[in-house]
C-alpha positions, 0 to 999 in steps of 0.5 A: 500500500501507499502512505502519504506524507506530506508529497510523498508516496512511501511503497511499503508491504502489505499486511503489516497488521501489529499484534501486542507481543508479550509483555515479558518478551517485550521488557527482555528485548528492551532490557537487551537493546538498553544493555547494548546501547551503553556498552557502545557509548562506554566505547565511544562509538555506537548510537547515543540515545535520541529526544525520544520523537516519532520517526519512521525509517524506509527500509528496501529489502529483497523479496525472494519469491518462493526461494525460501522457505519462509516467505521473507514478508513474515521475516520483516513482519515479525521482526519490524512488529517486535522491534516497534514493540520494544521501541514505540517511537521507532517505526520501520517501513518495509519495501520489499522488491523481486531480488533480481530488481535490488540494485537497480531500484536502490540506485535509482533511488540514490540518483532521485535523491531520495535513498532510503534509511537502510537498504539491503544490496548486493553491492556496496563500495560506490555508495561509500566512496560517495560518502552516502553511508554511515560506517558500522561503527558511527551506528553499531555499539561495539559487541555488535560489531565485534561478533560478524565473522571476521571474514565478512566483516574484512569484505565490507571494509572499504579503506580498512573501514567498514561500510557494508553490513554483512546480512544474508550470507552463505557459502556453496557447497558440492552436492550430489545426489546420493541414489544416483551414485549407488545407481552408477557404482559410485563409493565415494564423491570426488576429491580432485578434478579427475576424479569429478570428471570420472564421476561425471562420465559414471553418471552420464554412463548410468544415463544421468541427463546432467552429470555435472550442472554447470550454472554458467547461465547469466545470473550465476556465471561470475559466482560458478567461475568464481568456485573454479578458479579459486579451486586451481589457486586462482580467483578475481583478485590478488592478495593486495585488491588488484584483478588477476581475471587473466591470470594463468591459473585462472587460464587453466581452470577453465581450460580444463573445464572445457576441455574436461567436462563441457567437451565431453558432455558431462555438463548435460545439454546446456553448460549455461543453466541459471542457479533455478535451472540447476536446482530444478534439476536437482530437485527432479533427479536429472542432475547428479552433482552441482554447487548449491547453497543451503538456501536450498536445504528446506526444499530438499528435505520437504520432497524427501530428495537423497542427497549428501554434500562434500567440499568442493575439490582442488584440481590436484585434491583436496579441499578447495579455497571456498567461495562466499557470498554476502547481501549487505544491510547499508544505512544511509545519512540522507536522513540523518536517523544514525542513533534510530538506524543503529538500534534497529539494526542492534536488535536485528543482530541480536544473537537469537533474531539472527539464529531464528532467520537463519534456521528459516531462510537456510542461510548461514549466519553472519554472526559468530554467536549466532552460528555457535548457537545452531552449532550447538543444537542437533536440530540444525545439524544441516548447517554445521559444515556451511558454518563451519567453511564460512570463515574460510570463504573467499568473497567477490570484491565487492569493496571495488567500487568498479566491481558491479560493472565489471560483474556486468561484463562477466556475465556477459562475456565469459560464457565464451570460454566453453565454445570450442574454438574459442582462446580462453586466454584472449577472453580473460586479456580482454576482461582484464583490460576492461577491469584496468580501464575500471580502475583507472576511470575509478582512480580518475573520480576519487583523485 
């Protein structure tokens, strides 16, 4: 619905009808947020307490469709619902649009001028180099801060300062379906690139339509490749921030990829899936190994599919470098709301909301207390090996400013390397070249 204020339309989800929460839950959670505000003032950051009048805040969020299994709208319901009863005086709007609109709306909101208080996004970097954001301390008291794993809080620093809140996170892992390996003969799950070229030409063998389901598909292509090259000791970037896409041991994994799986038809009919192509697939037994997130896992369950998971392997054998993934919570200044933005998002943190999301939505926690608290429930066994490989996972450098367009370009071009007569090598120059031209033209805004 619509809620005019003033000449403004503000788009906000429907039904957010409120009901009393408990008076016990409510005192607990206000003694929480209480207990955490003075713990960042004692250190000198954080937010300070307000005057105590009404404010609003615009948050845009990610509507994933049928992705989750817990329809997100209930997430922001229940979540905005308790925090409005723990704090009257705050009310948070929620904007929820189809994920794959995001970024696109949220920019289209900064250039009008208008960006909201918090919005989720995939991409983070440009806002902050625009000196749009707040950083996480000017907002988080410091146990909040302190508690992201360490991994995802490095990969929202821009300028070793931290602008990007991780949110939704997750770390893919190498599933298979376990039915059709016992059908092939297959003992173990492959541990070397060999060996996953062995096993994929078993399943075809056994007559598994999509061996291997290579999501190389638009939507996915720059997080796939992404698993590949970090698996034969390459990856985007180096251990300094610069691009190495043209770097030989990137060269050579999707070499072999082609030569050793696409070649012979071990990535079925299509070697360009989007991730919902592949997990269709997975989900009605035409596919036998991919890499899936534990978004995923509620789905598999539900429809009882047989299924195991292993690390995803290095070329020569052994676990590979594990590729991470974050969404990111951004609150912008425009509004000048710091102190109400940090206690939102202070109880959104709160160790048992983040737990709770989580355990719905089969994410992996972005928060060191969270994750030991489904670590330590059998109940969430399921969870356990994403928690435990996320601190290891490498993440796109989204702390580039020049990465989302360079992404762009990823997934318009890489595609390429899997034609036969196509110079992989070429491909990969030609990437690299348009990422200096990037950083050049981002030196060139900054200087």
């Amino acid at each position: 619905m619509g809620l005019r204020r003033g000449n403004r339309v503000i788009s906000v989800a429907r039904g957010t009808r409120r009901r009393p929460a408990r008076a016990s839950r409510a005192a607990a959670l206000a003694g929480s947020l209480a207990a955490a505000a003075v713990l960042g003032t004692a250190a000198g950051c954080g937010p300070v307490s307000g005057d105590g009048s009404p404010v609003t805040l615009e948050l845009i969020a990610a509507d994933y469709g049928e992705r989750t299994a817990v329809p997100i709208k209930e997430y922001w319901d229940d979540l905005t619902e308790r925090f409005h009863q723990a704090n009257p005086e705050v009310t948070v709007e929620v904007e929820l649009v189809p994920w794959e609109e995001l970024d696109a709306t949220l920019a289209e909101r900064v250039e009008q001028g208008r960006p909201p208080d918090i919005s989720q996004a995939t991409f983070y970097a440009g806002y902050a180099t625009e000196g749009l954001l707040y950083q996480a301390k000017e907002i988080l008291p410091l146990p909040v801060q302190s508690d992201f794993v360490t991994t995802l809080a490095h990969a929202g620093e821009v300028d070793f300062q931290q602008f990007g809140i991780p949110f939704i996170t997750s770390t893919p892992r190498l599933f298979y379906n376990t039915a059709l390996f016992d059908a092939a003969g297959i003992e173990e799950p492959p541990g070397s690139w060999a060996e996953l070229a062995a096993t994929a030409q078993a399943l075809k063998d056994s007559g598994v339509t999509t061996p291997y389901a290579l999501q190389f598909g638009p939507d996915s292509i720059h997080e796939e490749a992404m698993v590949w090259m970090l698996a034969a000791g390459g990856g985007y970037t180096n251990l300094s921030g610069g691009y190495i896409l043209d770097d030989e041991d990137n060269v050579r994994a999707l070499e072999w990829l082609r030569e050793n799986m696409v070649a012979p038809g071990l990535t079925g009919p299509d070697g360009t899936l989007n991730r919902g192509d592949a997990y269709a697939g997975f989900m009605t037994g035409e596919v036998g190994m991919l890499m899936v997130h534990p978004a995923l896992l509620p789905a598999l369950e539900a429809n009882k599919i047989p299924y195991a998971h292993t690390d995803f392997p290095a070329m020569k054998g052994g676990a590979a470098v594990p590729a991470g993934h974050s969404d990111w919570l951004l609150g912008f200044r425009e509004h000048g709301h710091a102190e109400e933005i940090g206690r939102f998002l202070t109880f959104l943190y709160d160790p048992e909301n983040v737990a709770r999301a989580n355990a719905q939505n089969g994410s992996v926690p972005a928060t060191e207390s969270a994750g030991q608290m489904l670590r330590a429930s059998e109940e969430f066994e399921r969870l356990w090996e994403f928690i435990d490989q996320m601190p290891g996972a490498q993440l796109q450098p989204v702390n580039k400013d020049n990465w989302l367009p360079l992404r762009g370009e990823i997934q318009q071009r890489l595609a390429a390397v899997l034609e036969p007569d196509t110079d992989v090598a070429e491909v990969m120059r030609g990437l690299q070249a348009t990422a200096a031209e990037l950083e050049s033209g981002s030196a060139s805004d900054t200087s």
